[in-house]
LUMMARLUM-578638 format. One line per field, with one value per residue (C-alpha): residue in one letter; x, y, z. Coordinates in steps of 0.5 Angstrom, whole numbers, plus 500, padded with zeros to 3 digits. Layout:
code: c(A	...)
c1: c(X	...)
c2: c(Y	...)
c3: c(Z	...)
END
This chain:
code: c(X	X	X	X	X	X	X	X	X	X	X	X	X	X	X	X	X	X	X	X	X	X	X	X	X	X	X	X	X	X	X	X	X	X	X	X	X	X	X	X	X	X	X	X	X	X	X	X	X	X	X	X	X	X	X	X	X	X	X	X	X	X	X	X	X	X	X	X	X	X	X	X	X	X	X	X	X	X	X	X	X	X	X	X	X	X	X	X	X	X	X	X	X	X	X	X	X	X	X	X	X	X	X	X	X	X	X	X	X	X	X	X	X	X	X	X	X	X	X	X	X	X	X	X	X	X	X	X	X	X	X	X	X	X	X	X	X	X	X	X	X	X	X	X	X	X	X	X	X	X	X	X	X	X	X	X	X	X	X	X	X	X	X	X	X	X	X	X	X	X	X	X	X	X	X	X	X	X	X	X	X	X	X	X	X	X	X	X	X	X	X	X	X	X	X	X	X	X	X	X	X	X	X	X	X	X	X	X	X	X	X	X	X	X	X	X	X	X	X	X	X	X	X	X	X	X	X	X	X	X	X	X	X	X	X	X	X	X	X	X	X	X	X	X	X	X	X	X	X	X	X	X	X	X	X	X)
c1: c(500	505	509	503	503	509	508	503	506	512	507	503	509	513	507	509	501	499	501	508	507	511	514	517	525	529	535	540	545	550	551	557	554	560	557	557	554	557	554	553	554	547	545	549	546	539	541	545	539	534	537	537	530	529	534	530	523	527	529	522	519	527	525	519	521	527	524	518	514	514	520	517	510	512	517	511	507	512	514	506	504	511	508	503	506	502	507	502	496	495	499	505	500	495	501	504	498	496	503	503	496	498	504	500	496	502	505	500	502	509	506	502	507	511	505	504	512	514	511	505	511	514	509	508	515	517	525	528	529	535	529	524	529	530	524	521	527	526	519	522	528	524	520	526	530	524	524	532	536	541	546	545	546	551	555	553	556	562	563	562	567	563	567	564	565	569	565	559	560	554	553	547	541	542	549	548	547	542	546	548	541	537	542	541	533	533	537	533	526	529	531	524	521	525	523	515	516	520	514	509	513	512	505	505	511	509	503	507	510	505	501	508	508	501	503	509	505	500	505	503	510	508	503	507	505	505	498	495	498	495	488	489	494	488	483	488	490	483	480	485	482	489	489	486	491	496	495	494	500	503	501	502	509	510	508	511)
c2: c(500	505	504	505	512	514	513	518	523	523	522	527	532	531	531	535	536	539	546	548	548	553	551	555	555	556	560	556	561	564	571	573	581	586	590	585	588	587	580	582	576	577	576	570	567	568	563	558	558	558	552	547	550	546	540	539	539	533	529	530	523	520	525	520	514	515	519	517	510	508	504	499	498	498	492	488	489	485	481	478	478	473	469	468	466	471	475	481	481	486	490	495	502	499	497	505	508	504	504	512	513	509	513	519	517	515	521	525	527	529	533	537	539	541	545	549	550	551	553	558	562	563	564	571	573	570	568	567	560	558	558	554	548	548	548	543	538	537	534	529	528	526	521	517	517	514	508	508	502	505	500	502	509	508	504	509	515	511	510	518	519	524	525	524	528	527	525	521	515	517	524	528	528	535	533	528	531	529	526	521	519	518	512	509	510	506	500	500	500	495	490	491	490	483	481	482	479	472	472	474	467	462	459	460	456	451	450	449	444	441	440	438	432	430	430	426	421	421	419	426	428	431	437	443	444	451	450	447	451	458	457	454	460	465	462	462	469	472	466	471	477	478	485	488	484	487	493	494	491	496	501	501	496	505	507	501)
c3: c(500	502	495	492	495	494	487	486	489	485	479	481	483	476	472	465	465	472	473	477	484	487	493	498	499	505	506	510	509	515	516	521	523	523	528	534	540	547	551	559	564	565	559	558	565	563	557	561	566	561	558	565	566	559	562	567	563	560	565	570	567	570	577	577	576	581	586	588	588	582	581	587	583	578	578	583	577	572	577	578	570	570	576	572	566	562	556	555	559	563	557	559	558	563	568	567	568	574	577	576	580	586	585	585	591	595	593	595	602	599	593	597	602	596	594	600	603	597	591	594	597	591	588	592	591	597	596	591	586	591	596	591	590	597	599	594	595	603	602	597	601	607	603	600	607	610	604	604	608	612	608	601	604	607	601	597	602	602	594	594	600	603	610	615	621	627	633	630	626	622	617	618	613	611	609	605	597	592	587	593	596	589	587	595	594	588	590	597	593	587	593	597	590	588	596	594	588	590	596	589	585	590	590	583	582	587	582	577	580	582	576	573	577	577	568	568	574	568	563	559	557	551	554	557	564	563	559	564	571	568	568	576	576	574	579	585	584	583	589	595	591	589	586	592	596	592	591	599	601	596	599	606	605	605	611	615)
END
């Protein structure tokens, strides 16, 4: 279909018979201005600062994932469609956009508390961008020191070599920056995701199990236990209520 239509455009932009079609050009040339005015450093930080405002527009869908709790759901989410040995069922849009609700609806709390602390005042002129970032940070670092294991964090001081001080053997919170915590926050989530996820595996895998001997005992070699163990599969899953029990543990698995 689409060479066919590559055809007809080309046949009817090269017709001799039809009228000629002015298209319009485009002057690619570069002109050097001799006259150049002076550039003031502050015209030249209003630029650079335009340019990490859009750099951060860029990597606020990486800020998403990263800082919040979307990796752990989202990860359980896999993890269960695996177990239950369905390849696209429910299909990647549909666990996105339920592991960006949740997200949403954990978050909540933390995003309000961004809004009124940090947003609101500047929004009256009240400190500067400075002051903004501060304020919007502090809410979110809470969050991920809250879900941070104290080993990852520590592993993860360790490998920035973030002196510590002299009397304490631990770094205060407002010492440690940014770049280190996040990497900290999400190995720590990866790890309680791949824990939820082996306890998620384990009664599906003893269903297979099960269903595989029961084949073999029959003398079924030819017939794979796969597709025999999924409708039980299903039917455990949706017997233990198994989306409300997930989605509830998930939930409060953020508030332990």
């Amino acid at each position: 279909m689409r060479p066919v239509l590559l055809l007809t455009v080309l046949f009817l932009l090269f017709d001799p018979a039809l009228p000629a079609i002015d298209l319009p050009s485009i002057d690619a040339r570069v002109t050097v201005d001799p006259n150049p005015r002076d550039t003031t450093p502050g015209e030249v930080a209003s630029t650079v600062e335009i340019v990490f405002i859009l750099t951060l527009i860029g990597l606020a869908p990486s800020l998403l994932v990263l800082m919040t709790s979307f990796t752990r759901i989202f990860i359980v989410f896999g993890f269960l469609r695996r177990a239950l040995g369905l390849q696209t069922t429910p299909p990647d849009q549909i666990l996105v956009g339920m592991s960006l609700f949740l997200t949403m609806f954990i978050m909540a709390p933390t995003f309000e508390r961004v809004y009124k602390e940090a947003f609101l005042p500047y929004k009256r002129n009240e400190g500067t961008v400075e002051d903004f970032k501060n304020r919007a940070l502090a809410p979110v670092r809470e969050f991920m020191f809250s879900q941070t294991r104290k080993n990852d964090l520590r592993t993860m001081v360790d490998l920035a070599e973030v002196p510590y001080p002299k009397d304490k053997q631990e770094i205060a919170r407002d010492d440690i920056p940014i770049q280190v915590l996040v990497p900290a926050f999400v190995i720590s989530e990866m790890t309680r995701a791949f824990k939820i996820g082996f306890l998620i595996y384990l009664p599906f895998f003893l269903v297979d199990m099960v269903v595989a001997a029961v084949l073999m005992s029959m003398g079924m070699m030819m017939l794979p236990p796969v597709m025999v163990s999924l409708p039980f599969k299903i039917l455990l899953f949706l017997l233990v209520d198994g989306w409300n029990l997930l989605i509830v543990n998930l939930v409060t698995s953020f508030h332990a």
